[in-house]
C-alpha positions as CSV (number, residue, x, y, z in Angstrom):
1,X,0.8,24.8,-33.0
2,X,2.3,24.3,-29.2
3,X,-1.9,25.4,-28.3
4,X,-3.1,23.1,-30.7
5,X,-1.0,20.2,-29.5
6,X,-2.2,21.2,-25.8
7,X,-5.7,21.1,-26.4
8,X,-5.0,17.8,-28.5
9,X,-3.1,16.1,-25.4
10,X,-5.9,18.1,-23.2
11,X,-9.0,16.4,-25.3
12,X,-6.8,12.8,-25.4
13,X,-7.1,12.0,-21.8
14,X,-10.8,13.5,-21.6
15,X,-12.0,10.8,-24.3
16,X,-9.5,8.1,-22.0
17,X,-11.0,9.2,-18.6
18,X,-14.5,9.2,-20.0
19,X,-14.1,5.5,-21.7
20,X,-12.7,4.7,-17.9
21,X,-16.1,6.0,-16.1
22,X,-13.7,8.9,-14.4
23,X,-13.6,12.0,-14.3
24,X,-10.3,13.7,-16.1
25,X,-8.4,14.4,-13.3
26,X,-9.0,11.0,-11.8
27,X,-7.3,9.3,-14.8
28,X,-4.4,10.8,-13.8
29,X,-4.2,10.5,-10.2
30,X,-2.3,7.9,-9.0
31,X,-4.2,4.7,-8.2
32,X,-5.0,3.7,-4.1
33,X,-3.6,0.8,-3.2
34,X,-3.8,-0.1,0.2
35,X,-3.4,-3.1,2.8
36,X,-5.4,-3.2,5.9
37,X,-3.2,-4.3,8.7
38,X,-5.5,-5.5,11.8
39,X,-4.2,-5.5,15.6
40,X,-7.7,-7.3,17.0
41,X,-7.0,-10.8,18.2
42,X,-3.1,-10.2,16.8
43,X,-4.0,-11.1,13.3
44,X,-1.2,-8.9,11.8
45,X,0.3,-6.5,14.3
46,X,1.6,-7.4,16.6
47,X,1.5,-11.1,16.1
48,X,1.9,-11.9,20.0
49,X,1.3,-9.2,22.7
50,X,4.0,-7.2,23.7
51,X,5.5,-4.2,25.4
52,X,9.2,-4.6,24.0
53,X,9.7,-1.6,21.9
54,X,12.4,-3.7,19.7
55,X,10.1,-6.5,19.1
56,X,7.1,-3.8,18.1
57,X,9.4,-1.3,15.9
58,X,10.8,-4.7,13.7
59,X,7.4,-6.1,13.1
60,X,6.3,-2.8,12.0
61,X,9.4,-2.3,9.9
62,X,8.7,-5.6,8.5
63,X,5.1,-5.3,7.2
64,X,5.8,-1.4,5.7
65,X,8.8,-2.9,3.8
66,X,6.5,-5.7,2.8
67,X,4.1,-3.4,1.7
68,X,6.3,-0.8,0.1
69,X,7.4,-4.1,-2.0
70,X,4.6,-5.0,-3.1
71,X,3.7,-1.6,-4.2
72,X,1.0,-0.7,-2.6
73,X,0.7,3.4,-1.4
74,X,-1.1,3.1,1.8
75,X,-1.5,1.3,4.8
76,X,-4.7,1.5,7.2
77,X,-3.5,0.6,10.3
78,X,-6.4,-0.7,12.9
79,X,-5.1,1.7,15.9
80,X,-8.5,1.5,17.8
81,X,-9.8,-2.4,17.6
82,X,-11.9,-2.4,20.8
83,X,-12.1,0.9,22.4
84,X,-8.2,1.1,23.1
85,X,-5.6,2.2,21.4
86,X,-2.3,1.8,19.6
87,X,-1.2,5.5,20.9
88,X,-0.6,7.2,24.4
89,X,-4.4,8.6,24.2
90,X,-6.5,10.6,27.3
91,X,-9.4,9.0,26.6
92,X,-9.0,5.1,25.9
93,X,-6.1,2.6,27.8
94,X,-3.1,1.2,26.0
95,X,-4.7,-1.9,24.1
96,X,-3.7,-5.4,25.3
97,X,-4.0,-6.4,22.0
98,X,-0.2,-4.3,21.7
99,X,1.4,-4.8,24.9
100,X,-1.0,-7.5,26.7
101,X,-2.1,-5.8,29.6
102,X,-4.7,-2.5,28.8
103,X,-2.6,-0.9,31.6
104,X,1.0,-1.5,30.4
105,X,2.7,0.6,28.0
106,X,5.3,-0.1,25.5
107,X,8.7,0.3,26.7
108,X,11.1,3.2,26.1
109,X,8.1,5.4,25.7
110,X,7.3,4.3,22.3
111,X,4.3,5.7,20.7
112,X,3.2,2.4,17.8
113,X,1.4,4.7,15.8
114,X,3.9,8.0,15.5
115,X,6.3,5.2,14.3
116,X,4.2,3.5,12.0
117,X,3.5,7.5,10.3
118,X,7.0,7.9,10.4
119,X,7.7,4.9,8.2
120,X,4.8,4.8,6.3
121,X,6.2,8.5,4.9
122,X,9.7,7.6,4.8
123,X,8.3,4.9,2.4
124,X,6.4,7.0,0.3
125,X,3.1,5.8,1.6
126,X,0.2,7.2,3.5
127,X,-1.1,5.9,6.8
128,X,-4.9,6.3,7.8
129,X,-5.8,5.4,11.6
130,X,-8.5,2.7,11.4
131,X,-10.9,2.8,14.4
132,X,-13.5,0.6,15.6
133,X,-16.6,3.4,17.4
134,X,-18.4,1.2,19.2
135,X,-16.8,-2.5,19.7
136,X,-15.8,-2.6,23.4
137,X,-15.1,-6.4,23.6
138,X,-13.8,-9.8,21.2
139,X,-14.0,-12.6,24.2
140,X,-17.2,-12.0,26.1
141,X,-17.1,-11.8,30.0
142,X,-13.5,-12.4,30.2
143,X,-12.4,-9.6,28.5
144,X,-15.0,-7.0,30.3
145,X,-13.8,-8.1,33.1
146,X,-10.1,-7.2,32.6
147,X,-10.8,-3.5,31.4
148,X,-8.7,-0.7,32.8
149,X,-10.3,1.1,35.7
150,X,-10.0,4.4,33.6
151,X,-11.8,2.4,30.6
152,X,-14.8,4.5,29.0
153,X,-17.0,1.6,29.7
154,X,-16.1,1.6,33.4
155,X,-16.6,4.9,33.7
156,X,-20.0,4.8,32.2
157,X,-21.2,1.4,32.4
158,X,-24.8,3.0,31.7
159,X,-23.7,3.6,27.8
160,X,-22.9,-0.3,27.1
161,X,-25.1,-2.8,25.9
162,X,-24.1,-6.6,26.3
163,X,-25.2,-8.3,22.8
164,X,-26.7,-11.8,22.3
165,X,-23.2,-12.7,21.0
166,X,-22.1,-12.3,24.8
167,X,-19.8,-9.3,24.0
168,X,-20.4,-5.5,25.0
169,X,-21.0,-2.4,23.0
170,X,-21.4,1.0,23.6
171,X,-25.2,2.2,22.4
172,X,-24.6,3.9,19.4
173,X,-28.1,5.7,20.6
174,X,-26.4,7.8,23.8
175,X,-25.2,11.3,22.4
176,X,-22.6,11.4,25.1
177,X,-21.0,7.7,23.3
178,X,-20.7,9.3,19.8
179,X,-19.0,12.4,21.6
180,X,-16.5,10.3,22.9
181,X,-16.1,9.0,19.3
182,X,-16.1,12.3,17.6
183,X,-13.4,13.2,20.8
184,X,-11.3,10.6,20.0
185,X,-11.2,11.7,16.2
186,X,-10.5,14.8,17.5
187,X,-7.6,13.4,19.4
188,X,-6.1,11.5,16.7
189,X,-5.7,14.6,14.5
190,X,-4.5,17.2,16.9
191,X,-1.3,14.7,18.1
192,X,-0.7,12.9,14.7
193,X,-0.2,14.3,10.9
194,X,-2.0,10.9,9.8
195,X,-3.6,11.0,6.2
196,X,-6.7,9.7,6.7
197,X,-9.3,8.0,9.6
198,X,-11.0,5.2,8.1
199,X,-14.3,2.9,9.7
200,X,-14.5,-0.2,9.0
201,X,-18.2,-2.0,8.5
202,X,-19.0,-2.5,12.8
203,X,-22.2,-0.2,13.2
204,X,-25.0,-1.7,15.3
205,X,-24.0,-5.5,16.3
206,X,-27.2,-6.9,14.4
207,X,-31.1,-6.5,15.2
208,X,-31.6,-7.6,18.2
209,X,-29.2,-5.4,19.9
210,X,-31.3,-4.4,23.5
211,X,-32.2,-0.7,23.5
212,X,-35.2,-0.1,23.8
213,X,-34.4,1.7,27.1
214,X,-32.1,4.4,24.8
215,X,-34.9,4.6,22.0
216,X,-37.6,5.3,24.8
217,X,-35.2,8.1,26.2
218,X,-33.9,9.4,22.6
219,X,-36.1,8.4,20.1
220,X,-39.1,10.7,20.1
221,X,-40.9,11.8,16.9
222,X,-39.5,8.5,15.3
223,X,-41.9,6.0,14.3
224,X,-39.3,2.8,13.5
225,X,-36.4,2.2,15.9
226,X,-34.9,1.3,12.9
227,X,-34.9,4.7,10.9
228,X,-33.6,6.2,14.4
229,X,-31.2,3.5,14.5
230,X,-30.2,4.6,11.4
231,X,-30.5,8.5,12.3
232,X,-28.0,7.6,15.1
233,X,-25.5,6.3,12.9
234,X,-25.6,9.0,10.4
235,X,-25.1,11.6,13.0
236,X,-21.8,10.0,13.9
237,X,-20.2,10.0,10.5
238,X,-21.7,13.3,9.7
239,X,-20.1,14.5,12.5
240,X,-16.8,12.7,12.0
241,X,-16.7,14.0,8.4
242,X,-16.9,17.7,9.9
243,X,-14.2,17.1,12.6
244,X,-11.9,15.6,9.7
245,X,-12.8,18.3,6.9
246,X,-12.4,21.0,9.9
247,X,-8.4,19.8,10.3
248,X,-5.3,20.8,8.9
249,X,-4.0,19.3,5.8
250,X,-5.5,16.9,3.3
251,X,-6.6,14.1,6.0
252,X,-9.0,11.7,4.1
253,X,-12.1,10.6,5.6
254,X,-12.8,7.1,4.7
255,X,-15.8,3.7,5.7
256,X,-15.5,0.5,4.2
257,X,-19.0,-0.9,4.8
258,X,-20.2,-4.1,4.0
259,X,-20.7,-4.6,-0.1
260,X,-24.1,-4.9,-0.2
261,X,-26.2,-1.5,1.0
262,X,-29.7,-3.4,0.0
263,X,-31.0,-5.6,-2.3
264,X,-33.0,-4.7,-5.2
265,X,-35.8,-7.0,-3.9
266,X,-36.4,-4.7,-0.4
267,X,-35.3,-1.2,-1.7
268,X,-36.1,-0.2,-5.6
269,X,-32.6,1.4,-5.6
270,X,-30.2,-1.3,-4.4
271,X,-27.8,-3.8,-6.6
272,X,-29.1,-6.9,-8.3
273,X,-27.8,-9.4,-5.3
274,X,-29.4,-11.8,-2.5
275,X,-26.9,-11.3,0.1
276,X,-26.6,-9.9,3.7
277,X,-27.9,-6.3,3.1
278,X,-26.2,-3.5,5.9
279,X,-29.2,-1.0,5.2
280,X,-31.2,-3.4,7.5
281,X,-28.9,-5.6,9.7
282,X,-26.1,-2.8,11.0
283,X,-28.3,0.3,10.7
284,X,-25.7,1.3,7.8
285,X,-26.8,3.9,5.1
286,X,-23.8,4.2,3.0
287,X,-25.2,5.1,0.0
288,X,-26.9,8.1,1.9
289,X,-23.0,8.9,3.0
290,X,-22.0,9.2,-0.4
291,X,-25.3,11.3,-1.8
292,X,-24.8,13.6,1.1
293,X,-20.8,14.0,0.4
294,X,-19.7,13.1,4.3
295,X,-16.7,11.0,3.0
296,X,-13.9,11.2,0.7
297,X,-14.1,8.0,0.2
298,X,-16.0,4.6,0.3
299,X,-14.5,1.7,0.0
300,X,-17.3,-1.6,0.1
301,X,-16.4,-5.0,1.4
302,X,-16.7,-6.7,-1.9
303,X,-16.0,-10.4,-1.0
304,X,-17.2,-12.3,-3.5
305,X,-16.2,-13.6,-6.6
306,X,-17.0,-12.7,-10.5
307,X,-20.0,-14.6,-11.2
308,X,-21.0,-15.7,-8.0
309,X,-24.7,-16.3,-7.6
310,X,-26.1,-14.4,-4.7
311,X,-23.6,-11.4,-4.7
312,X,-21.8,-11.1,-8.1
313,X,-18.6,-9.2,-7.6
314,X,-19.1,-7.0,-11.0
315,X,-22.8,-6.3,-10.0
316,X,-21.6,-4.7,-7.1
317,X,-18.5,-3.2,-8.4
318,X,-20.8,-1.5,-11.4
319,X,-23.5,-0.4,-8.5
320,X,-21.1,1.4,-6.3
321,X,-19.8,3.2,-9.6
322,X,-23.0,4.7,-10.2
323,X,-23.8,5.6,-6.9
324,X,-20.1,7.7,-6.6
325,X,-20.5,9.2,-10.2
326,X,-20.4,12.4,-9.8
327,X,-20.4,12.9,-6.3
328,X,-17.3,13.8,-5.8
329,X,-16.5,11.0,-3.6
330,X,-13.7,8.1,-4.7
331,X,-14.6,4.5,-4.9
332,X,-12.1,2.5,-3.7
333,X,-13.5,-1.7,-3.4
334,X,-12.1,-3.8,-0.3
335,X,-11.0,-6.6,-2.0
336,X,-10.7,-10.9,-0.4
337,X,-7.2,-11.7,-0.9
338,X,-7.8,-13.4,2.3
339,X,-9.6,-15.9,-0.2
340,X,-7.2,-16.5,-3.7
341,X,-4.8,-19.6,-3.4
342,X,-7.8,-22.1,-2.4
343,X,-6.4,-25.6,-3.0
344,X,-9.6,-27.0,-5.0
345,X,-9.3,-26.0,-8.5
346,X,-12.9,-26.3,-9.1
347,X,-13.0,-23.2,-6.8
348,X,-13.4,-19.5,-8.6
349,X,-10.6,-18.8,-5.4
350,X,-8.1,-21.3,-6.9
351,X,-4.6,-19.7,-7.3
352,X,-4.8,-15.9,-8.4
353,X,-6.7,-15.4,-11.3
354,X,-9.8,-14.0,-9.3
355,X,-8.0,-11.4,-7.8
356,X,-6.2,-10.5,-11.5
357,X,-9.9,-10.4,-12.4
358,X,-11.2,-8.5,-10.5
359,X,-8.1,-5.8,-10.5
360,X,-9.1,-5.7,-14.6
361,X,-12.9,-4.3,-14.0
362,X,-11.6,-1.8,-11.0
363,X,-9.4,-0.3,-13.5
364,X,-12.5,0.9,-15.2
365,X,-14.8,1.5,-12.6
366,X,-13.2,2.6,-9.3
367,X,-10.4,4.7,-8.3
368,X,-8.2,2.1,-6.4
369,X,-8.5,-0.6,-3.9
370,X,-7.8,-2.1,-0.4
371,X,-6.3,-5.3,0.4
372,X,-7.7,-7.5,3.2
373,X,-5.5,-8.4,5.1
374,X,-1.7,-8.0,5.1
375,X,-0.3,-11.5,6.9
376,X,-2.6,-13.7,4.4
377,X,-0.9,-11.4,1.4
378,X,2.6,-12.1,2.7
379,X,1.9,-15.7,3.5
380,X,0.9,-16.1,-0.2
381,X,4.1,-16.0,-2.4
382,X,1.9,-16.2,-5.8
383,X,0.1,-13.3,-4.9
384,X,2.5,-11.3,-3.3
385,X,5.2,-12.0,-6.5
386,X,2.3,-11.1,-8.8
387,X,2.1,-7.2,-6.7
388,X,5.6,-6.8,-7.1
389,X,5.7,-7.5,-10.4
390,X,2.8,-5.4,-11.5
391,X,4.4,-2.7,-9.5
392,X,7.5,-2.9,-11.2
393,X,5.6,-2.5,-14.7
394,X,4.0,1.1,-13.1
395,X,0.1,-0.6,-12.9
């Protein structure tokens, strides 16, 4: 009888998890909810540059509680916005994005993101060290001008490239720039027991980034700068996924590319859309990352709402679920709360019945979720009331 009841129980959540789209043990894993938290131009941490350690350890203290509130189970924290850092690191200068100055640390030796892990875990919540690879500036000449003597890009001014857009970039195309990369990974993981590194969607800048120079020097035996382009960026995360897998622990290994990889319309096998497709303008295969098993996770920028013309939220949602089935590799979809609470109510944004939307179909589709961005939650009291509350009912 007790065998009978087990295989009953046992053949219950099968039938569930395969009405959800996931496989068995996914249905009972706990959901991923996470916040980003971004440090570039002081959109959420810290909110004004500084090096007092008091005024850093409250602000962080503030936003975990915040998010430990609101239920959510992780936090990516954007440690590397612009070749810097939020840590004491060998290779990159203190960011001035922390304590204003790239050559100032924070007071009374405080290390940002060994306290950020340590409340994140006294919380109950993971913390995965967002990095930027390539981005070396936000504000053009002014900033370059102000890097650290010891910054990478000083050191080798021959692996930047200054874009149209007037900022500067290190050429994804030099081997020795995606060694300092993979390096700095490397350094991450050896110093800090965080739970995951995570990318964000900055790949290549856009197609007119100047390096022809670099493909003249690296790219023989490819006929298209772009598939080398391409080649160059799937060497990084290949490489990436081997120094993460190759570490201690259960460290996750996680991109969150832009939500559309191509549209049907240029490549047979992309989603039913007519938006900005990453395949072509950042060099970005991320359905090849997911066939090839080099991340744990993927998590698309899926900005757009149910029904919209060009980029249909649920088109893409649905596409991304059949390009993770089976794989192996969790879907989690990077959501706009940046956008609920518009004040028109003739817009699909207006109040929070988008996002409630769109948290319906992930529950069938995708494995969890990520927040964009934590200040814009907080500063929303309809949204943030409506995350407590559906963490208080266990959803």
């Amino acid at each position: 009888m007790r065998l009978f009841r087990s295989l009953s129980v046992f053949l219950s959540l099968s039938f569930l998890a395969a009405a959800l789209c996931l496989p068995a043990s996914a249905a009972q894993e706990e959901r991923w909810r996470a916040v980003w938290v971004s440090s570039v131009y002081n959109l959420d941490y810290p909110l004004t540059a500084s090096a007092d350690a008091g005024k850093l350890r409250s602000e962080a203290d503030a936003i975990l509680d915040g998010c430990s509130e609101m239920g959510m189970n992780a936090v990516i924290l954007q440690v590397r916005p612009s070749a810097d850092a939020l840590y004491p690191s060998d290779l990159f200068p203190w960011s001035a994005y922390l304590t204003g100055d790239q050559q100032t640390a924070p007071e009374e030796g405080l290390d940002p993101l060994l306290y950020w892990l340590e409340g994140a875990h006294a919380r109950g919540m993971q913390l995965h060290a967002w990095i930027n690879p390539y981005r070396i500036t936000t504000r053009r000449e002014e900033e370059f001008a102000s890097l650290a003597p010891q910054h990478p890009a000083r050191l080798h001014p021959d692996w930047v490239v200054r874009y149209t857009d007037g900022n500067y970039y290190f050429d994804p195309g030099v081997p020795e720039v995606r060694r300092l990369v993979a390096d700095g990974v490397r350094e991450i993981l050896e110093r800090y027991p965080v739970d995951g590194i995570h990318l964000d969607d900055y790949f290549y800048p856009g197609t007119d980034f100047e390096d022809a120079a670099t493909f003249a020097r690296y790219g023989a035996g490819f006929g298209s700068r772009d598939n080398w382009r391409r080649q160059n960026v799937n060497l990084l995360v290949k490489e990436l996924s081997e120094i993460v897998r190759a570490a201690k622990g259960t460290v996750q290994y996680g991109i969150s590319p832009m939500g559309i990889w191509a549209n049907e319309a240029s490549l047979p096998e992309g989603s039913q859309t007519l938006g900005g497709e990453t395949y072509f303008s950042h060099f970005a295969d991320s359905k090849k990352w997911v066939e090839n098993g080099w991340v744990d996770y993927i998590c698309p920028q899926i900005y757009w709402n149910i029904g919209h013309k060009s980029a249909d939220y649920e088109t893409l949602v649905r596409w991304w679920s059949g390009i993770t089935e089976g794989t192996g590799v969790k879907l989690y979809i990077g959501m706009a709360d940046y956008q609920a609470g518009a004040e028109s109510p003739e817009s699909p944004w207006y109040g929070i019945g988008e996002i409630q939307k769109q948290l319906s179909l992930n529950e069938t589709l995708a494995q969890g979720e990520a927040h964009f961005r934590y200040q814009l939650i907080a500063a929303n009291a309809e949204l943030r009331d409506y995350y407590r509350q559906r963490s208080l009912k266990g959803s």
